[in-house]
N, C-alpha and C positions, 0 to 999 in steps of 0.2 A: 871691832865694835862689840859692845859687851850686850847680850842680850839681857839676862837672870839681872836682879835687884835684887833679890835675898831669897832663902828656903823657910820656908814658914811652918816649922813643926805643931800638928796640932794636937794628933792625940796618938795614943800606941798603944797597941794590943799584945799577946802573948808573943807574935808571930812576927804582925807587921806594924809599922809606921806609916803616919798618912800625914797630910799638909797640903803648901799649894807651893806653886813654882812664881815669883811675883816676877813681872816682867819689866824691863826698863819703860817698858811705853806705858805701864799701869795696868797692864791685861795681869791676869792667872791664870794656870792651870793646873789641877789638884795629879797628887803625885801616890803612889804607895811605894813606901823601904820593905823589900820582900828581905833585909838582910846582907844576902849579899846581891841582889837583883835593884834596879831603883826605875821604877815603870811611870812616865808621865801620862796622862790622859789626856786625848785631842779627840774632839766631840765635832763634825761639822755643821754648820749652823750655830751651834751653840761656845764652843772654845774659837779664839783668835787663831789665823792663820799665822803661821811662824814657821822659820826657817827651819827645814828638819832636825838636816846631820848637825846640821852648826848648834842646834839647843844641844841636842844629844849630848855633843862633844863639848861643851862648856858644864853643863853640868855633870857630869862622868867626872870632869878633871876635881870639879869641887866635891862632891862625894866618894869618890875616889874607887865607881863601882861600876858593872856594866848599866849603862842608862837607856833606855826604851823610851821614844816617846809615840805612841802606838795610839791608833783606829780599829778596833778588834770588828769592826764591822756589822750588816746583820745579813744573815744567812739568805738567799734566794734573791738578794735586792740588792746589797752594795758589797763591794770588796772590801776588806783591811788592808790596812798599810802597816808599816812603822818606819823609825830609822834610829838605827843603833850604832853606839858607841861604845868603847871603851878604853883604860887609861894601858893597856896591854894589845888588843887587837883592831884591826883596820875596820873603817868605819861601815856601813854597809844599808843597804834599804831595802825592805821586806815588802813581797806583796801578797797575800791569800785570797785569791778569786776560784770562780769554777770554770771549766771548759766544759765543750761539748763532749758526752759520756762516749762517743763512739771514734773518738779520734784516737787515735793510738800513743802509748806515754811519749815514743818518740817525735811525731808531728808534731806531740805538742809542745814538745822542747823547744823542737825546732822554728815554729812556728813564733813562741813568744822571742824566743831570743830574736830575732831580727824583727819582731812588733816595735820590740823595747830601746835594742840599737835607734831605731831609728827616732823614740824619744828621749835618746838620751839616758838609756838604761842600759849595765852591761850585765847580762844575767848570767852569774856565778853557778848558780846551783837550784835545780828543780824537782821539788819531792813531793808528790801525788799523798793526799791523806784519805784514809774513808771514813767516813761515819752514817750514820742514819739519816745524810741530808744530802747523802752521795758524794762523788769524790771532790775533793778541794787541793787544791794547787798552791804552795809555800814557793816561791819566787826569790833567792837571794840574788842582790843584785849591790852592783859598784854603782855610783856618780860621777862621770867628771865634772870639770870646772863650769860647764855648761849645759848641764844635766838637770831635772827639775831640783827644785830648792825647798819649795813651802810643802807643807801638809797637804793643801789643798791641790799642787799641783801632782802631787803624787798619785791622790785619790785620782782624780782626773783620770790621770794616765790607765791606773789601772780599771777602773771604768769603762773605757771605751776601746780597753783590751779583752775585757770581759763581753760587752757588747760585740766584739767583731769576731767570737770565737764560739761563745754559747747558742747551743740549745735552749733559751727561754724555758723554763721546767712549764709544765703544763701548756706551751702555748706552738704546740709543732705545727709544721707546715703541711696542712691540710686541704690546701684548693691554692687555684690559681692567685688570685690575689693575695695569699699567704709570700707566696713563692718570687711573686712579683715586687711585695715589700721588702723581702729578705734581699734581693736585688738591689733594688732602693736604696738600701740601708748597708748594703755593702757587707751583708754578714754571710758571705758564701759559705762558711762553715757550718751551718745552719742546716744546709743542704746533706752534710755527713749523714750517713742511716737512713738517707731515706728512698723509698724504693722509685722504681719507674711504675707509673699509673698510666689512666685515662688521661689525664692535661700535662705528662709530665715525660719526657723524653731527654737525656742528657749523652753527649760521646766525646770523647777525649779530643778529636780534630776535627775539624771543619774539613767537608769530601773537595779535591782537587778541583777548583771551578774552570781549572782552564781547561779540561775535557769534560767532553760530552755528557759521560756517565756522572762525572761528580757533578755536574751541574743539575740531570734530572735527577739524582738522588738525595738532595739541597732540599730539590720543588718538592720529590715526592714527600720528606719526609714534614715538611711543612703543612702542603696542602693535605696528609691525612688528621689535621687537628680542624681544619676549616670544613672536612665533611662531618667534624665529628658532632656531639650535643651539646659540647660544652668548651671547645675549644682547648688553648693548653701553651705550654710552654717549653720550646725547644732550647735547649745549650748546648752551648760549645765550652768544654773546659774543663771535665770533672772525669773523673775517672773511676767505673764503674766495673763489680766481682759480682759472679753470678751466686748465689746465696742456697739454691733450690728451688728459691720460692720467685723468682726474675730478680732482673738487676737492680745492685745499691750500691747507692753511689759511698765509693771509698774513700780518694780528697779529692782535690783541685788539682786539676793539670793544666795549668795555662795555658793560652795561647798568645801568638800575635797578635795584635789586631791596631790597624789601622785605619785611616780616614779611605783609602783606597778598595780596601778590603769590603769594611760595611757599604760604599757603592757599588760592587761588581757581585755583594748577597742579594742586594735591592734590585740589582738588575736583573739578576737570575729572578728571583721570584717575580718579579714583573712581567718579563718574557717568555717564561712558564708556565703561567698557571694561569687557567681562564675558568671564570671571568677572575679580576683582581680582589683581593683577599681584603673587605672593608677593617680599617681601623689596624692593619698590620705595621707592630712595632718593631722594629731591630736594634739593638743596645748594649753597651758593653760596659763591665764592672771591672777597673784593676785591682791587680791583685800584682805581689812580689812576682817579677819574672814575666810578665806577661798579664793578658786582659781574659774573663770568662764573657763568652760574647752569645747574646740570648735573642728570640724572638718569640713574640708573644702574638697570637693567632685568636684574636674575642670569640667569643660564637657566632656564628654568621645564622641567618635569617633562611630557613627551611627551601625559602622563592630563588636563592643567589646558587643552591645546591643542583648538580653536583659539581665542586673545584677539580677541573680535570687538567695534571700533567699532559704535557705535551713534549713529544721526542724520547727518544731512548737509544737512538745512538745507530740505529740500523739505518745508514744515511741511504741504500740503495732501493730503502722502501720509499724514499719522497718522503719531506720536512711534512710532518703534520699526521701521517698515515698510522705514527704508534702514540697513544697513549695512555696512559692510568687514570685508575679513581682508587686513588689508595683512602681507608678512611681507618679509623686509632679505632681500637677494640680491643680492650684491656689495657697491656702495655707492649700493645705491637701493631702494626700497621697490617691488613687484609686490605688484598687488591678485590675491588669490585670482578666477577668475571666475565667474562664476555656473555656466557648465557643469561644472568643476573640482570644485564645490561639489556638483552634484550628483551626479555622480560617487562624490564623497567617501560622500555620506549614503545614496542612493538604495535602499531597502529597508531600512535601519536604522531609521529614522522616520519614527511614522504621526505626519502631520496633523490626523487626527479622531478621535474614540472608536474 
């Protein structure tokens, strides 16, 4: 099916030629002869959507040159696309977006090519650019028969590969709720570079709940966000290098995670920690390979304080005889201590009748 209706030369400079491309269906879209280059222009919102490679490759054959019909994009907002042809080389789709600056050039090979497999992209070749707007990412990529087709679907694609990979320039994860919509939004990479705080704890595995110890060290490490000011957010999935300054988080290390699993978290933290932790979430984000599985701890109310762990594992002391008051202070948990504690109660509560 013939897309093109004619080339419509309109004027010509020292260098270049310019026109429009007229379309079978009565759309255009304006074009520049760089010579030996022939660039169409695809503007979204304002140019018709059309078939990429397939314009590419019809008009390549009538001008007889390598033909682009390209989205050059705008910088911090959208990506660029193209799709290119010619009457000698194999056809091919281009995409220039940004990643996140702290991912490593390999993740992020790795990372898009199995984004893009799975939309229907096979990415050939990936080359990092820098300029004054920080580094930008060239994506060459193949189509199969079943691959995106239109301009629009390409933008698309690369879009919401840009979405599930950046760093937002200016807009870091700075509090819980930052943290909690990067969740939401499924952009765990988001999380790359950033350190462990006050509301923010992350470790590569969820502790063994089928003993003892992984199970109070579940509770404790939860309930020291519920003593804490401002509460915070635990993960499971990310994998974290000590830097000098505490840890930051590296990538994503997946886990397991299933419907059985997020019940036997929920039970540990039920059956551990007293009194129970109001408004406590537990939730899980996929990811290739496995799920990053989180709990979110609000601030709890000064009156509900102190969340004390129960058991530690010394079963000859008697079920209830050991427990903690772990509470988040900086980006580590401090155990209440026992003088602390008595301090705290000392005259307030009798022991006996």
């Amino acid at each position: 099916m013939r897309l093109v209706k004619e080339l419509r030369h309109e004027r010509r400079s020292r260098f270049h030629g310019h026109g429009h491309v007229l379309l079978t269906t009565g759309d255009q879209l304006a074009y520049t002869d760089f010579g030996g280059d022939f660039e169409i222009e695809w503007v979204p919102g304002q140019s018709p959507d059309v078939p990429a490679v397939a314009l590419a490759r019809e008009v390549a054959g009538l001008v007889r040159k390598d033909t682009w019909v390209r989205y050059w994009g705008l910088k911090n907002k959208s990506p660029g696309v193209w799709a290119y042809a010619s009457p000698e080389e194999p056809d091919e789709i281009g995409l220039l977006l940004q990643f996140h600056p702290a991912v490593s050039d390999e993740e992020t090979s790795a990372y898009a090519t199995r984004y893009l497999r799975r939309h229907g992209l096979h990415m050939r070749q990936a080359i990092p650019q820098s300029d004054g707007d920080g580094t930008w990412w060239e994506l060459t990529c193949t189509t199969p028969d079943d691959g995106p087709r239109t301009m629009r679907e390409l933008l698309d694609t690369a879009a919401s590969l840009q979405r599930s990979t950046v760093k937002p320039l200016g807009i870091a994860i700075d509090s819980v709720d930052g943290a909690l919509q990067a969740l939401a939004d499924g952009e765990l990479w988001r999380f790359i570079g950033l350190r462990e705080n006050e509301w923010l704890e992350v470790k590569s595995q969820l502790p063994d709940l089928s003993k003892t110890a992984g199970r109070f060290t579940l509770a404790k490490d939860v309930a020291q966000f519920a003593n804490s000011r401002t509460g915070g957010v635990l993960a499971y999935g990310f994998f974290t290098k000590n830097k000098g300054h505490g840890d930051v988080v590296q990538k994503v290390s997946a886990i397991a995670v299933d419907r059985r699993l997020l019940q036997s978290v929920e039970a540990v933290l039920r059956g551990n920690i007293h009194p129970a932790i109001s408004g406590l979430h537990i939730g899980s984000v996929p990811i290739d390979g496995g799920n990053v599985l989180y709990i979110h701890v609000p601030g709890q109310l000064d009156a509900a304080k102190p969340f004390i762990v129960e058991g530690a594992g010394i079963s000859e002391l008697g079920k209830g005889s050991v427990f903690a008051i772990p509470v988040r202070h900086g980006d580590a948990a401090v155990p209440v201590t026992g003088r602390s504690l008595h301090a705290l109660l000392a005259g307030r509560v009798r022991l006996s009748g």
